[in-house]
ROBAMAR-189187 format. One record per atom (N, C-alpha, C): x, y, z; residue in one letter. Coordinates in pm, whole numbers, plus 50000, padded with zeros to 5 digits. Atoms other than C-alpha are relative to their C-alpha. Example, Ala and Ser with C-alpha at 12.3 -4.5 7.8 and 13.67 -1.06 7.14 Angstrom:
ROBAMAR-189187
500894988150000A512304955050780A500905012050000A499184988149994S513674989450714S499235010950073S
end
This chain:
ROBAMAR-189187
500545004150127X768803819979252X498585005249988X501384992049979X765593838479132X499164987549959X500945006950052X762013821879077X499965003549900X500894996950129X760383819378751X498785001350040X501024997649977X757193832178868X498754999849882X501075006450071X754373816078711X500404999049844X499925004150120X756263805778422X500134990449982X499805012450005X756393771278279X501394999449906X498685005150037X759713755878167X499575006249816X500174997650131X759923768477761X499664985549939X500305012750084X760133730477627X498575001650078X501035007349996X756643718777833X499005014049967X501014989250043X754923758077733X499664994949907X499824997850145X755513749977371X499364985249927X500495014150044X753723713477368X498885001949931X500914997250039X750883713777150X499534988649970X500475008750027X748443687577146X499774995849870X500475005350102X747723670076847X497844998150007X501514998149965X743703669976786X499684985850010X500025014449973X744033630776808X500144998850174X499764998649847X745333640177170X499085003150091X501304990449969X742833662577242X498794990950039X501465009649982X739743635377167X501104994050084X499375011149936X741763609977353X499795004350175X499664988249850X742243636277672X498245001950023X501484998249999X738173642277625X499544989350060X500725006949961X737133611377626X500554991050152X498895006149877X739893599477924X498575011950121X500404990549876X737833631278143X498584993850001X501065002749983X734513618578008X499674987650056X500175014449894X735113581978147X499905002650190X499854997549849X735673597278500X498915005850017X501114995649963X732323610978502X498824987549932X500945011550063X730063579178451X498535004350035X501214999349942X727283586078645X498875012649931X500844985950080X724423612278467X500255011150060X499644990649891X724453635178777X501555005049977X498594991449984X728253642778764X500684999849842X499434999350106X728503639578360X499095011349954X500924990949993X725463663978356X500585020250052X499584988349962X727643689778579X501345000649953X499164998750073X730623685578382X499725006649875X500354989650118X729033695978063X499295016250035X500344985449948X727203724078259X501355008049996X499164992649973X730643733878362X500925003149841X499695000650141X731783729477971X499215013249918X500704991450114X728743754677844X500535012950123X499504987649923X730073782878164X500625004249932X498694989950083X733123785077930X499765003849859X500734994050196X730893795077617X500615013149971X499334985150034X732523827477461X499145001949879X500784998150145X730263842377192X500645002249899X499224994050079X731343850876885X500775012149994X499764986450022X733303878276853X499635010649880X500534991550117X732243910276657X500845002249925X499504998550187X734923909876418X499864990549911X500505007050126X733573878976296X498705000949935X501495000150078X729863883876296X499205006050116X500814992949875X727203905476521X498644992249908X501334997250035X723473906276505X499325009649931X500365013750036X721433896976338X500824989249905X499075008550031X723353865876278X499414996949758X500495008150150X723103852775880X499904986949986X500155007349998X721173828675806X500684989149930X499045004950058X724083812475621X500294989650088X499045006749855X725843802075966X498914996150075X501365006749853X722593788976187X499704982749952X500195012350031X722543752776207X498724994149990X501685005150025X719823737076084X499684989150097X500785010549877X717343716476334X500545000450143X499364993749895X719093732276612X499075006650121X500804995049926X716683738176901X500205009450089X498874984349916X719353765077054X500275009249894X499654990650100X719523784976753X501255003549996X498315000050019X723173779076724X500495005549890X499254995650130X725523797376474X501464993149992X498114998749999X728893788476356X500435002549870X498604990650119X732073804476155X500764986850068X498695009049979X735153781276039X500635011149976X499014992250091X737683804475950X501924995849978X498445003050077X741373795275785X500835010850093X499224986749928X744113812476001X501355000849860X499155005550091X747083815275774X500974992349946X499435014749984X749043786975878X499324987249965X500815011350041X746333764275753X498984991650128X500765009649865X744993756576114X498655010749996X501114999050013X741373761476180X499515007150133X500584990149888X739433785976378X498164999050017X501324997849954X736173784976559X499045010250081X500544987349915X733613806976648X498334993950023X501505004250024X729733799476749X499485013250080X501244990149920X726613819876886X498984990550019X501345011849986X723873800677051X499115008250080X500504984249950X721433826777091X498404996050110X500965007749899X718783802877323X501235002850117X499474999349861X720033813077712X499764985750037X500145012649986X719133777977766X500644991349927X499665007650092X721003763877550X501274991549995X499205002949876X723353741877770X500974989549917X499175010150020X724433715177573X500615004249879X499484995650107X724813735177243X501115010150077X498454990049983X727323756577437X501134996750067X499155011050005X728863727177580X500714993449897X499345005750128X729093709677255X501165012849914X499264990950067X730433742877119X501285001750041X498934997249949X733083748477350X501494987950032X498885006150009X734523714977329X500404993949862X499565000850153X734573714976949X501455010849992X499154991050009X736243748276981X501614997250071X498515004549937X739143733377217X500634989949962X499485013850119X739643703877013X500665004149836X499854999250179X739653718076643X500885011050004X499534988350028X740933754476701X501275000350017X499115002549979X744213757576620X500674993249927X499455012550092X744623723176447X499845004249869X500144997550183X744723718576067X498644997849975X501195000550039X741823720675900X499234984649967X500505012550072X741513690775736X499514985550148X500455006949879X741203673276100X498625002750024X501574996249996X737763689076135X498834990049896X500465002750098X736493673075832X500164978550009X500105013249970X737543636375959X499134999150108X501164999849863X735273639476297X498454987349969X500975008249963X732973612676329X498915004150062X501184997949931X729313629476430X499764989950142X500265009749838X729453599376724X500595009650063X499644990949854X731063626876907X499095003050071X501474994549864X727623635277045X499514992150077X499995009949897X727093600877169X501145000150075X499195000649921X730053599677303X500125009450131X500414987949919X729763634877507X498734998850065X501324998750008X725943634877544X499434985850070X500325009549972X725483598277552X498344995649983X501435002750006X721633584977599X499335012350102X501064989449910X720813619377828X499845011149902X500424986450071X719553637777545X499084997149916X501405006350097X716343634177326X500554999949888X499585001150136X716083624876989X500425012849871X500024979150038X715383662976885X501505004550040X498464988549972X718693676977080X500914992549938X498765012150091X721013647776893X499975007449932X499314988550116X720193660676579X500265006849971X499614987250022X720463693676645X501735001950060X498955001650013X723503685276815X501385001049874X499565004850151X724953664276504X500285011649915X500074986950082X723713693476281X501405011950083X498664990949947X726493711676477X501224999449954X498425001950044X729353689976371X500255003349863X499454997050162X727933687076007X500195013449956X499854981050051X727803727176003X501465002349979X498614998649951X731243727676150X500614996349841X499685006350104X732363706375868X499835005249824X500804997050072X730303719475608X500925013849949X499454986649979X731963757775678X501454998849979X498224996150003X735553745675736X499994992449842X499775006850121X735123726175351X499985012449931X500164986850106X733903761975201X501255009750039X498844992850008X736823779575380X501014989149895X498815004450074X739643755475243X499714999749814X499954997150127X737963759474918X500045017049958X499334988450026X738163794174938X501515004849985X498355000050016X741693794875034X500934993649934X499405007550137X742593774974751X499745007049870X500604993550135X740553796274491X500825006349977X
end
């Protein structure tokens, strides 16, 4: 009888989280890291998997359209509409330091991308307490925040585009 070499069964490939699943699965990983020290190197290990934008959505110099305002990482982000109606993310966070905006970015992007749009647009800004918690100044919150409302902000002007 042969292996299936590194394939997964077709039914459990083909599971796709729900973005309700997703937060649920987040905040389940973020309870196992209580302590600052090991919730500190979890999000470190969260901004490693930063991917920049890609250049077929947008190079440099970024437009000032997409740069979130009060953003002390000079963060960018693109929503874009795929044509199934699910939602696509892209950011640039053009501060090398910029640890938690490419944390926060990367677990927006694994949460929303993919899903329907209109899920983006219910998000509760407490996501940054929740992630972040009390290890972040009052300054990186809002610039945080300013992340989700961008997010939000972008995926409202796509679905009104793709309605026009």
């Amino acid at each position: 009888m042969a292996k299936a070499e590194g394939r997964m069964p077709k039914a459990v490939s083909e599971i796709v989280m729900t973005t309700k699943e997703k937060l649920e699965e987040l905040q389940e990983t973020l309870d196992m890291f209580a302590d600052p020290a090991s919730r500190a190197d979890l999000l470190i290990g969260f901004a490693d998997k930063f991917q920049e934008v890609p250049a077929e959505v947008a190079t440099r110099p970024y437009p000032k359209s997409h740069q979130v305002p009060q953003c002390e990482s000079e963060a960018y982000v693109w929503s874009t509409l795929n044509p199934d109606g699910t939602l696509r993310l892209h950011f640039a966070v053009e501060n090398p330091s910029g640890i938690s905006a490419k944390a926060l970015a990367v677990i927006l992007d694994a949460i929303f991308s993919g899903q329907p749009a209109e899920d983006v647009l219910a998000l509760d800004s407490d996501i940054v307490e929740r992630v972040f918690r009390q290890n972040i100044s009052m300054g990186k919150g809002l610039g945080l925040k300013s992340m989700v409302l961008a997010v939000q902000a972008l995926t409202r002007d796509a679905l009104k585009r793709a309605s026009a």
